[in-house]
C-alpha positions in Angstrom: 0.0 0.0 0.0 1.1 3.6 -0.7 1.6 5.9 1.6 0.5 9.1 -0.3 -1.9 11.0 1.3 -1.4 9.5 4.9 2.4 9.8 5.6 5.0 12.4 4.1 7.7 10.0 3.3 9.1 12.3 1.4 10.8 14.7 4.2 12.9 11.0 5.6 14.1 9.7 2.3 17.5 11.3 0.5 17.4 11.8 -3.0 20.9 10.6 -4.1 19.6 8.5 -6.4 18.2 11.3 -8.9 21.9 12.5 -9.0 23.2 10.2 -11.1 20.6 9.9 -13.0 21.1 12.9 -15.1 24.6 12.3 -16.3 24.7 12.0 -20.2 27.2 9.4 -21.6 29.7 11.2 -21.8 29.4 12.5 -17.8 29.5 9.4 -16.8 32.1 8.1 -18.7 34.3 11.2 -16.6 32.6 10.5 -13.2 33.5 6.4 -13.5 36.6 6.2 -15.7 39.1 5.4 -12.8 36.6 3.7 -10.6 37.0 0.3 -8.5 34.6 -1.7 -7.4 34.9 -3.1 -3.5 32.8 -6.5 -2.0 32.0 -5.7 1.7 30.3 -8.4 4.1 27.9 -7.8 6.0 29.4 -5.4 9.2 32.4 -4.0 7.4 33.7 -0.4 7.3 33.6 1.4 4.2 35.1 4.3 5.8 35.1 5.6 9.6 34.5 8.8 11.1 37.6 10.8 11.4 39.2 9.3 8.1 40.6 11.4 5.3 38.0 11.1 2.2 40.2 10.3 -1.1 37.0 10.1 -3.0 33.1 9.3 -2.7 31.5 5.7 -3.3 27.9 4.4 -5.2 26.5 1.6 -3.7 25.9 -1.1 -6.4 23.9 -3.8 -4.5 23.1 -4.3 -0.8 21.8 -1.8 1.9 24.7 0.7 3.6 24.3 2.1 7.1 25.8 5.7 8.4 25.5 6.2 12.0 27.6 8.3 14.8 29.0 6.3 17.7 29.0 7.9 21.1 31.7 8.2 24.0 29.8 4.3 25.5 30.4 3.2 22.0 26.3 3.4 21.3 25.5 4.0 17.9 23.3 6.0 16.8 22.1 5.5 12.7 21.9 8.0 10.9 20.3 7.1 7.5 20.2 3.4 6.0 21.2 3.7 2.2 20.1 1.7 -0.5 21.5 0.8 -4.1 22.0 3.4 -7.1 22.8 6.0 -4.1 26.1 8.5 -3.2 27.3 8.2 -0.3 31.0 10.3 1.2 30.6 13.0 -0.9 29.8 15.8 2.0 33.6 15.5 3.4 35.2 15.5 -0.1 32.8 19.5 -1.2 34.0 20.5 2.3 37.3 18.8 2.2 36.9 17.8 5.5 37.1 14.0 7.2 34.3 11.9 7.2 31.8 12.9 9.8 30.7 9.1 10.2 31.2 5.6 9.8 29.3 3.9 7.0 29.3 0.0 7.1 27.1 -2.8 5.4 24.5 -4.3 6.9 24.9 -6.7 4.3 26.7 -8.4 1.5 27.5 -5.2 -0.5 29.1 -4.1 -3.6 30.4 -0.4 -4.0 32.0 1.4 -6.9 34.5 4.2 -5.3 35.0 7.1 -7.3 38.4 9.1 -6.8 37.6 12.8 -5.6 39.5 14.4 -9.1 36.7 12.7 -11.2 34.1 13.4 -9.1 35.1 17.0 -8.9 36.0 17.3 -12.3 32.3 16.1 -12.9 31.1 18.9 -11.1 32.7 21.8 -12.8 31.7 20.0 -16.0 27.9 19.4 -15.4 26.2 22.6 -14.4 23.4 20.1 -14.1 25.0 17.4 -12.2 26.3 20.0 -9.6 22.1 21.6 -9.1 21.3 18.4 -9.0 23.2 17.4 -6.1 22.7 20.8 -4.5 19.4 20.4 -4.7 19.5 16.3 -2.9 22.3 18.1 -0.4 19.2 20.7 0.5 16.6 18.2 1.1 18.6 15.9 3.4 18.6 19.0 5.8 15.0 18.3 6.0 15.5 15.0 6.4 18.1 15.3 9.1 16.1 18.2 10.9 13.0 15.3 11.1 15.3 13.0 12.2 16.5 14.8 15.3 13.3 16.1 16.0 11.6 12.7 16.7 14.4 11.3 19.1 13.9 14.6 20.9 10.7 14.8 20.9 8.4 11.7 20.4 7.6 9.0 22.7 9.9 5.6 21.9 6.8 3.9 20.4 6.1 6.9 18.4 9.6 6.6 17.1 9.7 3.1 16.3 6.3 3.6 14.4 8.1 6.2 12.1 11.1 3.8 12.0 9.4 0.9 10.6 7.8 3.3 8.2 11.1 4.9 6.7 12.5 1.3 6.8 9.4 0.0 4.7 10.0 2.7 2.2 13.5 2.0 2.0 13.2 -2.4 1.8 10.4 -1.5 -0.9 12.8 -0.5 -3.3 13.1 -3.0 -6.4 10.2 -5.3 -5.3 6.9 -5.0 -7.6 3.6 -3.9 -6.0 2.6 -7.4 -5.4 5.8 -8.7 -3.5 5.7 -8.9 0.1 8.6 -6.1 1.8 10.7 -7.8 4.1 12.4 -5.4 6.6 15.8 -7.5 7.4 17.6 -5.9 9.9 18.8 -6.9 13.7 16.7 -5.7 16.6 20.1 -3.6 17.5 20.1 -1.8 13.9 16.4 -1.2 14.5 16.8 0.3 18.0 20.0 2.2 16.4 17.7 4.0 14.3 14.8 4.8 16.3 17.2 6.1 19.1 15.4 3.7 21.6 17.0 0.3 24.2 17.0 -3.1 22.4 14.8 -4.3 24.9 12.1 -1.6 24.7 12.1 -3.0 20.5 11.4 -6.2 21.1 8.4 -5.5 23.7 7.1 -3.0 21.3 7.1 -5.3 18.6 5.4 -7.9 20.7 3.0 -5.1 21.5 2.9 -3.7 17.6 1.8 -7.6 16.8 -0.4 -8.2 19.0 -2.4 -5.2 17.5 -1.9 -7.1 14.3 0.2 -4.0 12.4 2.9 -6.9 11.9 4.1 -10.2 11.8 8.0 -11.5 12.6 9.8 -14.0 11.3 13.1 -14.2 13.2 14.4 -11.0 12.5 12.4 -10.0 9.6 9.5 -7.9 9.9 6.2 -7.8 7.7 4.1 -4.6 8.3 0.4 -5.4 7.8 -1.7 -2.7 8.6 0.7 0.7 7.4 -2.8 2.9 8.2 -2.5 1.5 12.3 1.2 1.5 11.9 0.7 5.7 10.8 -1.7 6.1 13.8 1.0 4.8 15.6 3.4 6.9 14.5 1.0 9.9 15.6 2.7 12.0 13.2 1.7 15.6 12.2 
């Protein structure tokens, strides 16, 4: 079911995915022409917060996770990234370090893209570079909604908006027919709601017992997206 009309999940989804998708031939052929492509299993660092960025990386296949970790060593995720999308690219435009870790949260494959082509790219493409001004815009949104759920909404309220972004995002390549599968551990999914492990599993218990989904190990099925939205008591 679609969720126009009843959820905006427009403001919690990036849009790296359009960038790329406006390059001509010939931009492309700039932007890939010295790139390598990298296998990562499933928990591996693609790059760590702190580290010098030597160029940025497009995930191929698999699902990519960005998160923060705190002094305790929590972490706290960020956004969960899906194939056809740019990721690193904010610490190469402000030649900084990377301001996070990004690691798979399952078998992956990433092209990286030195920073020289991917810069060159930009001075060639006036359209490439409004492009990805205009995705690097919207993720403020994205990132302002973020923050203002773990500060301000109850933790089944957040897991409710959780499941909801996670939905969108495990949608992607399945047909309207096809039954989405959210696959991740009860750690990732307490990671991203910014809530205890514990207080996840008794809310799922709770969240299935009101029949808005079923489990199957760590797989999640949502069932009823309008209770799951009423849930989420989003305004």
């Amino acid at each position: 079911m679609s969720l126009n009309g009843i959820f905006p999940i427009e403001r919690w989804n990036f849009t790296t995915q359009s960038v790329l998708n406006v390059l001509g031939d010939e931009e492309y052929e700039l932007l890939t022409r010295h790139q390598s492509e990298y296998a990562y299993r499933k928990g591996e660092v693609i790059f760590r917060d702190g580290a010098v960025p030597s160029g940025v990386f497009v995930i191929r296949s698999g699902r990519v996770k960005k998160y923060k970790v705190d002094q305790l060593g929590k972490e706290q995720i960020i956004y969960i990234a899906n194939p056809g999308e740019l990721i690193g690219y904010h610490a190469v435009l402000s030649d900084e370090r990377y301001p996070d870790v990004a690691a798979a949260m399952e078998k992956t494959l990433v092209s990286f893209i030195p920073k020289e082509d991917f810069l060159a790219l930009l001075l060639a493409s006036p359209t490439f570079s409004h492009r990805l001004l205009k995705a690097m815009s919207h993720e403020f949104t994205v990132l302002a909604n973020t923050i203002s759920v773990i500060a301000q909404r109850t933790g089944p309220e957040r897991l409710a908006i959780s499941l909801i972004m996670l939905r969108e995002r495990f949608k992607q390549g399945l047909s309207s027919d096809e039954t989405v599968e959210i696959n991740v551990s009860r750690a990732d999914l307490a990671s991203v709601a910014g809530i205890a492990e514990e207080n996840v599993i008794r809310l799922l218990k709770d969240f299935k017992h009101e029949g808005i989904l079923e489990t199957d190990r760590r797989k999640i099925i949502i069932k009823d997206i309008k209770q799951l939205v009423k849930r989420a008591n989003y305004r």
